[in-house]
C-alpha positions as CSV (number, residue, x, y, z in Angstrom):
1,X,49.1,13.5,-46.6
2,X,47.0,11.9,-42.9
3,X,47.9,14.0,-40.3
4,X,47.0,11.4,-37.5
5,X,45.3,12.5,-34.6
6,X,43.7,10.9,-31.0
7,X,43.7,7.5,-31.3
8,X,45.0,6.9,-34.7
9,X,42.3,8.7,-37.0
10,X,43.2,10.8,-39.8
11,X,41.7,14.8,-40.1
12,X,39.7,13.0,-42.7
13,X,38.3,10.6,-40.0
14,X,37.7,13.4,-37.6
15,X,36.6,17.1,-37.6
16,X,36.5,17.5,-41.7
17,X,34.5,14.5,-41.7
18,X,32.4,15.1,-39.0
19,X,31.5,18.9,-40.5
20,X,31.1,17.2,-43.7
21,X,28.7,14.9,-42.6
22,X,26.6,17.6,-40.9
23,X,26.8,19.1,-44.5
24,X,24.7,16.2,-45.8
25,X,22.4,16.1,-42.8
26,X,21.7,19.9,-43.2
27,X,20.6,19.0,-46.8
28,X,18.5,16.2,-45.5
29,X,16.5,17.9,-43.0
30,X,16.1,21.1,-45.2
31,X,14.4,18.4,-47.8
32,X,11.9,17.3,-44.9
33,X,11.4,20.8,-44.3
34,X,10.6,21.6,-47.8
35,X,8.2,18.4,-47.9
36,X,6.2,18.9,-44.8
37,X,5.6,22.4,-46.0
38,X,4.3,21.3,-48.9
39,X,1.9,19.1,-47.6
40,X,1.4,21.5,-45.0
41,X,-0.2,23.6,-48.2
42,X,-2.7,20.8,-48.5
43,X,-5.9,20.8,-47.3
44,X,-5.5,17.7,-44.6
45,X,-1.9,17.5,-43.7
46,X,-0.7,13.7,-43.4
47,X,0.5,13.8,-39.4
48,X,3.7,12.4,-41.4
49,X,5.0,16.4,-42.0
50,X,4.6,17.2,-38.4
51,X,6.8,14.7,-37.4
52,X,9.1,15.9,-39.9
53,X,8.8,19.1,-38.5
54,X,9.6,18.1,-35.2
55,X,12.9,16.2,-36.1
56,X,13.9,19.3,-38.6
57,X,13.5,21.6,-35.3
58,X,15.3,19.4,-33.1
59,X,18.3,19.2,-35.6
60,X,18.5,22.7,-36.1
61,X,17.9,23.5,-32.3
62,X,21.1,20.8,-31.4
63,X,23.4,19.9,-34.5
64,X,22.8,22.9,-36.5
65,X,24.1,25.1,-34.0
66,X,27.3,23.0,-32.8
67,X,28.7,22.7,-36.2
68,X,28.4,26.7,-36.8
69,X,30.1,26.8,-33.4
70,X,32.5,24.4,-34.4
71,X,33.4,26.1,-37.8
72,X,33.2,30.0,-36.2
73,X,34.6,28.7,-32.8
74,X,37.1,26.0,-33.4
75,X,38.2,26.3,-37.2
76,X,37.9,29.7,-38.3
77,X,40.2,31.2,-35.4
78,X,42.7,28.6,-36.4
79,X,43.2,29.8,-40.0
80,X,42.8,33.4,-39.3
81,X,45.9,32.7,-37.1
82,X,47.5,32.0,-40.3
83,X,47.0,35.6,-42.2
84,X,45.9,33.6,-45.6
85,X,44.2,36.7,-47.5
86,X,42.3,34.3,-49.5
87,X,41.2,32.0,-46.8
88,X,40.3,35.6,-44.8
89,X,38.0,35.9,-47.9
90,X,36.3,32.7,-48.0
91,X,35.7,33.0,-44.0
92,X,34.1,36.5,-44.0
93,X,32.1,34.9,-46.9
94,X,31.2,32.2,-44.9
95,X,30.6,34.1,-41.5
96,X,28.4,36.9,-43.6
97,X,26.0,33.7,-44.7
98,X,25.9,32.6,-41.5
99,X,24.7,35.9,-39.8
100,X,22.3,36.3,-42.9
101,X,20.9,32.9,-41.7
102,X,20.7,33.4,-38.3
103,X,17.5,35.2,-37.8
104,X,16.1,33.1,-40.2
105,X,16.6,30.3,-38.4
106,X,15.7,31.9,-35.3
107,X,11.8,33.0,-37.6
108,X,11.4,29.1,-38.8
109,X,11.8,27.7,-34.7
110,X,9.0,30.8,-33.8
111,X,6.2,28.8,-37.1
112,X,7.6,25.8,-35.7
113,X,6.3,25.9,-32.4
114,X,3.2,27.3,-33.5
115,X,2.4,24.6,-36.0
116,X,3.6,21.3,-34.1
117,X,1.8,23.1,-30.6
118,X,-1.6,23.1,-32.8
119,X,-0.6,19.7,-34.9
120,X,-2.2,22.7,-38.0
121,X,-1.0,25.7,-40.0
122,X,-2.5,28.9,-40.9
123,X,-1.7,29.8,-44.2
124,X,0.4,32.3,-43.2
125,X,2.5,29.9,-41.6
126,X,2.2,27.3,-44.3
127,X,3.7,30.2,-46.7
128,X,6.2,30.7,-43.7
129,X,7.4,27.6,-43.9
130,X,7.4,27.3,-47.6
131,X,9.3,30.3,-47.6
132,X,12.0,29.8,-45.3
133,X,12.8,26.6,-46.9
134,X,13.1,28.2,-50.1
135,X,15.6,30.4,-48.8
136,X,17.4,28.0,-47.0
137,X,17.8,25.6,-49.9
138,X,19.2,28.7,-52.2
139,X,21.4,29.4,-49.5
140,X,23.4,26.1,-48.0
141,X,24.0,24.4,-51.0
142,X,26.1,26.8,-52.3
143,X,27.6,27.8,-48.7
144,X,28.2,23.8,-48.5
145,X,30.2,23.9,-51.2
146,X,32.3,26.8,-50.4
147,X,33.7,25.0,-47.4
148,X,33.6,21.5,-48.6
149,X,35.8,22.1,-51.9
150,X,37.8,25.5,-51.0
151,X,37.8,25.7,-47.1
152,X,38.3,22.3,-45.5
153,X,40.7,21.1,-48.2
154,X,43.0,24.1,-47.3
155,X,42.5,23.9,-44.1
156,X,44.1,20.5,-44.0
157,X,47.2,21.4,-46.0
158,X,48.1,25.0,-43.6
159,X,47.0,23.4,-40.3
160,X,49.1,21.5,-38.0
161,X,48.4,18.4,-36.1
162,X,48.1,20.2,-33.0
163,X,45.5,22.3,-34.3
164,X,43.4,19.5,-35.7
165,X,44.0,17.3,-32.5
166,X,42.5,20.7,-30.3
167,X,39.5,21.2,-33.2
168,X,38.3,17.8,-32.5
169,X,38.9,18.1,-28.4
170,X,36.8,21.4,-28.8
171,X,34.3,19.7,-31.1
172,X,34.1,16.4,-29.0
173,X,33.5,18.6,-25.7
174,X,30.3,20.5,-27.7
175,X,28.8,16.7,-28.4
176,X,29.2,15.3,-25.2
């Protein structure tokens, strides 16, 4: 079943593909963070994993908080609406590793503008980094998978066009 929204695009076309697609950029830039904090570790850092660090901050800072917005903002309040006990479960599942990632996130953009303000790590922030990206590759893949395979396929069967069409309004209005 296309529900067909704005335009002509299916809700595979639109907001499940758009938060989908942040999925894989989230895994992307957690790889560059994992890889410039290794060579961060080194002894002479190839200026290569600061500019990695830059664009892993600036995706965090922008994207990475507009599609947590967009799921806790746009889509959760939507299928709460629907008093779905097990999609209630998967969503305080969900919210919980979001909150538990929050400060986190908040701790990796404090090293971060240490590090790329000096273009050099201490140690303790090499571990820092090293550290945080750790945690944050133990974390999203599962979390990832949680919404890709049990969330957004419900979510497409119990919501109505209207709510999709509103979703992507709401999600459009964050991006522009």
């Amino acid at each position: 079943m296309h529900l067909y929204l704005l335009g002509g695009a299916t809700v595979e076309d639109t907001p499940i593909k758009l938060l989908t697609g942040c999925h894989r950029r989230v895994l992307s830039h957690l790889e560059l963070l994992a890889g410039a904090a290794a060579a961060l570790a080194g002894k002479d850092p190839h200026p290569d994993a600061f500019d990695a660090l830059t664009r892993v901050q600036r995706y965090f800072a922008t994207s990475g908080k507009i599609h947590t917005v967009d799921e806790e903002d746009s889509l959760f309040p939507r299928l709460q609406a629907r008093s779905d006990p097990a999609l209630d479960a998967i969503m305080a599942e969900l919210a919980d590793q979001h909150r538990q990632a929050d400060p986190l996130h908040e701790r990796l953009d404090q090293v971060l503008d240490r590090v790329l303000a000096d273009r050099a790590a201490s140690s303790a922030d090499a571990e820092a980094l090293r550290d945080l990206a750790e945690f944050f590759l133990e974390l999203y893949p599962g979390h990832i998978r949680r919404e890709d395979d049990d969330l957004f396929p419900r979510a497409a069967e119990v919501l109505a066009e209207s709510d999709w069409a509103e979703i992507w309004r709401e999600m459009r209005a964050r991006r522009d």
